[in-house]
N, C-alpha and C positions, 0 to 999 in steps of 0.2 A: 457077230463079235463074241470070243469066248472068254471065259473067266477061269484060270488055272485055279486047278485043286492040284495038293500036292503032289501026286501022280503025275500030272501033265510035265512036268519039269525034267521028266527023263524024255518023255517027247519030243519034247521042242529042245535035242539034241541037233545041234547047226553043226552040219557038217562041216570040217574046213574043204576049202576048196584047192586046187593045187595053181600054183601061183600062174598067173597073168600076163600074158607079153604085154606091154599099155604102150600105149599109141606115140605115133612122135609127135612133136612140138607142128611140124607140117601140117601132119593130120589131122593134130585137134585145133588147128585155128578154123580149118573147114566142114570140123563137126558139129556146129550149134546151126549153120545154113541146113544142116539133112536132120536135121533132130524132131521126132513127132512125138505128139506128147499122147499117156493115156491115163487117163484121170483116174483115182482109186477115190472109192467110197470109203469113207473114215467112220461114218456111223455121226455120232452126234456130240462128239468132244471139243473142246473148244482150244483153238488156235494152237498150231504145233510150232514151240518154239525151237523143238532143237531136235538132230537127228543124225545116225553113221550108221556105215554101211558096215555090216557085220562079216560078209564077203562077199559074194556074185549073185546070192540068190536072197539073202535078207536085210533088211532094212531096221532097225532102232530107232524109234521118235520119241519126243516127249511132249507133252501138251503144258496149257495155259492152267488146264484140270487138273493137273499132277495127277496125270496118268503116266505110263508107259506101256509102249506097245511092240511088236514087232510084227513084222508085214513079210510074207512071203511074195517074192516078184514078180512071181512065175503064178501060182493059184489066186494071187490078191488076197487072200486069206491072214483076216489082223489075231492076233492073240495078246492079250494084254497081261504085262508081267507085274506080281503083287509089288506094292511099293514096302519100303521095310522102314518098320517104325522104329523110334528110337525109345531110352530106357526112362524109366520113369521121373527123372532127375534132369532131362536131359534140358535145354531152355526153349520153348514153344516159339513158334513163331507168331505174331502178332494176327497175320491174315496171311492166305495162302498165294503162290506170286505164281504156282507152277515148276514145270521142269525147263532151265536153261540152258542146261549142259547135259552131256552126252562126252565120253571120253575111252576109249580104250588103249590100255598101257602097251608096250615095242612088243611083247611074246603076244598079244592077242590072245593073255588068260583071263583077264579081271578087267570089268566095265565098271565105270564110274557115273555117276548119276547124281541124282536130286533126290530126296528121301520124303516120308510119308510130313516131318518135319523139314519144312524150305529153309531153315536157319541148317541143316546137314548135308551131309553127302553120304551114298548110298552101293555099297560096290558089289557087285552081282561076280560068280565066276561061271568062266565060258568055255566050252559053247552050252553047255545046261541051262546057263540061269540060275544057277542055286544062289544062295544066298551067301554073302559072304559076311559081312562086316556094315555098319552104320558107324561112320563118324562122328562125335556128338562133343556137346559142350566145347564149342567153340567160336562159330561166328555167333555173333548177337543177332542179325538181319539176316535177309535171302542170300543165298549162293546166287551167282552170278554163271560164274563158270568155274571151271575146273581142267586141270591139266596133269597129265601124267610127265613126268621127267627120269625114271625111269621103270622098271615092270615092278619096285615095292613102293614109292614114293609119288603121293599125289600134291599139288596145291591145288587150292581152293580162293578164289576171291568174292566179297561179297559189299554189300550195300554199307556194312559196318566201318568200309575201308580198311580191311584188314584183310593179308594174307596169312595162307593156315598152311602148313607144310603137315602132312599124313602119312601115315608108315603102315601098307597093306600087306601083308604076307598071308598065302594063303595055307603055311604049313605050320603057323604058330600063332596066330591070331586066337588070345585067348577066349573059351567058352563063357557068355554069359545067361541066366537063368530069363527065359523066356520073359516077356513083357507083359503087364496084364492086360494089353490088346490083344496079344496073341490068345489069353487065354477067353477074351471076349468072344475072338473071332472062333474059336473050337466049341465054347459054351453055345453057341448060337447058331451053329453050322454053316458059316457063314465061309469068306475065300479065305484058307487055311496059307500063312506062310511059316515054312519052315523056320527053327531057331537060327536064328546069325546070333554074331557079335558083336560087342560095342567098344570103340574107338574112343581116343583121349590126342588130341593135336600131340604132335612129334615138341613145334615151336610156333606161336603165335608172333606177328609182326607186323606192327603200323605201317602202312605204308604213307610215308612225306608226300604232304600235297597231295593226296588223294582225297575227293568228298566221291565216296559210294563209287567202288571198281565195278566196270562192267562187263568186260571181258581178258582174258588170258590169251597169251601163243606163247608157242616153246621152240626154240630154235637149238634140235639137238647137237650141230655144229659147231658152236659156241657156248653150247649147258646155259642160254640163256634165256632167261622168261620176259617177256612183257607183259606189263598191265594195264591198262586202259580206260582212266576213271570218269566219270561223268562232267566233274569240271574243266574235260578238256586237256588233260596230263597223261602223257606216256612215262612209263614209269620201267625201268629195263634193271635186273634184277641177275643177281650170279647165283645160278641155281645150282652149282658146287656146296657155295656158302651162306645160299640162302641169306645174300643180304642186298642190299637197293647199291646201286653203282650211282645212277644219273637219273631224273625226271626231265622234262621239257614241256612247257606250255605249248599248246597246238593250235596254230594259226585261225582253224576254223573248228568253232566252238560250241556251235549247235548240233544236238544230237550225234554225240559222237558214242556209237552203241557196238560196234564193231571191229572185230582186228581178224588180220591175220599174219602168217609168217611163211613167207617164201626160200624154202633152202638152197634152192637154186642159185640163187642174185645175193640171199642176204639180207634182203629188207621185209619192212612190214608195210600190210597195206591197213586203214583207219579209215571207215566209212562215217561220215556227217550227214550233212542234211542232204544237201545236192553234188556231193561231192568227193572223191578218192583221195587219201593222202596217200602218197607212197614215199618211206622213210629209209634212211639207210644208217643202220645205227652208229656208222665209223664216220656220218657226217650228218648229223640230224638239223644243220643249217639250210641245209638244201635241199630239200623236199621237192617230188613231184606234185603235181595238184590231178587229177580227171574230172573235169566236169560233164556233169551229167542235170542239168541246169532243166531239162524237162521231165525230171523224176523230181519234185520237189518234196515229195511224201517222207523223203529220205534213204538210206541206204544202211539197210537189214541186214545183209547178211555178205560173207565175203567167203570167195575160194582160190587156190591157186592148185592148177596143174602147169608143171613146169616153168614156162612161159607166159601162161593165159591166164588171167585175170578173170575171176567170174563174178560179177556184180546183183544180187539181187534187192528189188526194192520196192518202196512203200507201195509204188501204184500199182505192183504186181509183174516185173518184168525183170528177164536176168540178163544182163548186156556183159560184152566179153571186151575185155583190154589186152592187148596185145604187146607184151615187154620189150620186146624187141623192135617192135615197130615203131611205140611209142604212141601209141593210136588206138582207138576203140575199132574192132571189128566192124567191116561192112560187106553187105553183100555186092554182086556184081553190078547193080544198077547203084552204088552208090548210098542207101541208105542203111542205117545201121542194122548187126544181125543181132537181133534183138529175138528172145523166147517171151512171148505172152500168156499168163497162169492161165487156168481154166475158171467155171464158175463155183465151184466149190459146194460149199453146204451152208448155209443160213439160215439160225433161228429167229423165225417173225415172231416174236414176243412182246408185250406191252409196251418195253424201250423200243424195238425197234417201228412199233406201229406208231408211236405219239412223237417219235425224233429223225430217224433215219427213213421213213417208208416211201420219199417221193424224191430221192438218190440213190445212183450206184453206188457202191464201193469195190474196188476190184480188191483182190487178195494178197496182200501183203507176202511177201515171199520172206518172210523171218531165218528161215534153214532151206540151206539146198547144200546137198556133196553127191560125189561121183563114186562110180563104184571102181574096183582097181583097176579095172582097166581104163578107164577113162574115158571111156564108151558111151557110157546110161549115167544119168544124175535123175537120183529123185530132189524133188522140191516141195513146199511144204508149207504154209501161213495161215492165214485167214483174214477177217476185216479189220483194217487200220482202226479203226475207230474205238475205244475203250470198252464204251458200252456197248456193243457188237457181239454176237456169241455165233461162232460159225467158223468153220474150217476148211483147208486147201491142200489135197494131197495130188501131185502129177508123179509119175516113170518116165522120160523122155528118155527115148532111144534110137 
């Protein structure tokens, strides 16, 4: 595992790749049945909560460590990119929560992130990696996630229950005078990140009936955002005018950690404990439900290509729904096509020898997405458990 010095950042120039036929709706209901998995060693960071696919050959995750990394698919070769601090004024975050988001804006120039401060957001440009910009003084608590709406304007949701509306540009984004971390890190010769700049929110905004948002989607068909807070409130948002249209309390109330947005149909899908919501936001009276009633650990993380529904969850397993069918995927004998993680990486430590050491824990599947063709999904978690320190990296292809 390597540590960039500022040199390496012309390096780890990612090629773009020249666009993808991606697969039909056909195909990919009967691509999780042929899909093999091959497990990457992550080294020893602890649990990957969030992660996207840069193009065909690299991969972007972020950890529970507030790290970040990028993974080549092809060599397995991790390289981890410096996290960017914010300025000295900026408001600390209480204790560190990690990286939850991962985002790249419609031109695929500027990535959005988690910053060295989890109360920020952190925007890198691509394919270099250089540094761009730090967000600052604005959520009170952790970022949640983040979403681009279009290639200058990010939002940000966080624990604070508040949305941040951010203004990235990467040709006038003004200079500000290095941090004295930075100058830490040069006095000490330590991993060198170049100067970025520092951000001030565009417009801050409560969002009603939210207690602590947990996740974002953006449905650029409608310039519309969802948010998704912890008490169980979808919350749909005019991102024209950046202001709240409608919230709706959400039938099932536990653990609701997860969203996504499908452009196809229209709706969002809202994972809980054991179970899928699927919404349609021109009739949010009538929800789908998908139960999934033998994954009780809960439902982590969500995807959609076209049609297909991709589920992953607590006990380590990414199960496929099928929109059109109306039905979870099965294979030919009848039971469900179900992907099961690998064993990962686990630190036997003190907690784990006095609490955990005479149970399994399978791998929580926190992040999984596809690469554009729709082809290969990397996957990505670690141990359910809090006090658990260990990681889970697959390539299924």
């Amino acid at each position: 595992m390597t540590l960039f010095k500022f040199s390496f950042y012309r390096q780890l120039h990612i090629v773009p790749t020249l666009p993808t036929v991606r697969v039909t709706s056909e195909v990919s209901c009967r691509l999780p049945g042929l899909m093999k998995e091959h497990e990457l060693k992550l080294g020893e960071i602890n649990k990957v909560f969030a992660s996207r696919w840069l193009n065909e050959g690299f991969v972007a995750f972020g950890s529970k460590c507030n790290k970040l990394f990028v993974v080549d698919v092809r060599t397995k070769q991790m390289r981890q990119i410096p996290s960017l601090d914010s300025s000295s004024n900026s408001n600390p975050a209480e204790s560190p929560c990690g990286i939850h988001c991962i985002d790249i804006n419609p031109s695929g120039r500027l990535l959005a992130t988690g910053g060295v401060n989890v109360n920020d957001v952190a925007v890198y440009k691509l394919p270099t990696f250089d540094p761009l910009a730090v967000g600052e003084a604005g959520h009170q608590d952790w970022v949640f996630d983040c979403k681009w709406v279009d290639d200058e304007f990010l939002v940000s949701g966080s624990r604070d229950s508040k949305l941040i509306l951010w203004k990235f540009d990467e040709d006038d984004v003004s200079k500000a005078p290095p941090s004295s971390s930075l100058h830490k890190h040069l006095e000490e010769d330590q991993l060198y990140v170049p100067q970025h700049s520092f951000c001030k929110p565009v417009v801050t905004k409560e969002c009603k009936e939210a207690q602590r948002i947990r996740a974002l989607a953006y449905s650029s068909d409608r310039t519309e955002l969802a948010a998704l807070s912890m008490n169980a409130y979808l919350h749909l948002w005019d991102a024209n005018t950046f202001t709240q249209k409608i919230y709706r309390k959400l039938k099932l109330h536990r653990e609701n950690v997860c969203l996504a947005a499908n452009k196809l149909r229209n709706v969002y899908a809202i994972g809980s404990l054991s179970d899928v919501t699927i919404i349609d936001p021109l009739c949010l009276k009538s929800p789908i439900y998908i139960s999934l009633r033998q994954s009780p650990c809960g439902i982590r993380s969500l995807n959609f290509i076209d049609d297909i529904l991709s589920i992953g969850t607590g006990n380590g397993f990414v199960h496929f729904y099928d929109m059109r069918a109306g039905r979870l995927l099965e294979l030919g004998c009848g039971h469900p096509c179900s992907l099961s993680m690998g064993d990962g990486w686990l630190l036997h430590d003190d907690v784990y020898r006095e609490i955990f050491h005479d149970t399994d824990y399978p791998n929580a599947v926190y992040t999984h997405c596809f690469d554009p063709s729709g082809t290969r999904m990397f996957s990505a978690g670690g141990p359910l458990p809090v006090g658990l320190w260990g990681n889970y990296g697959g390539l299924w292809q």
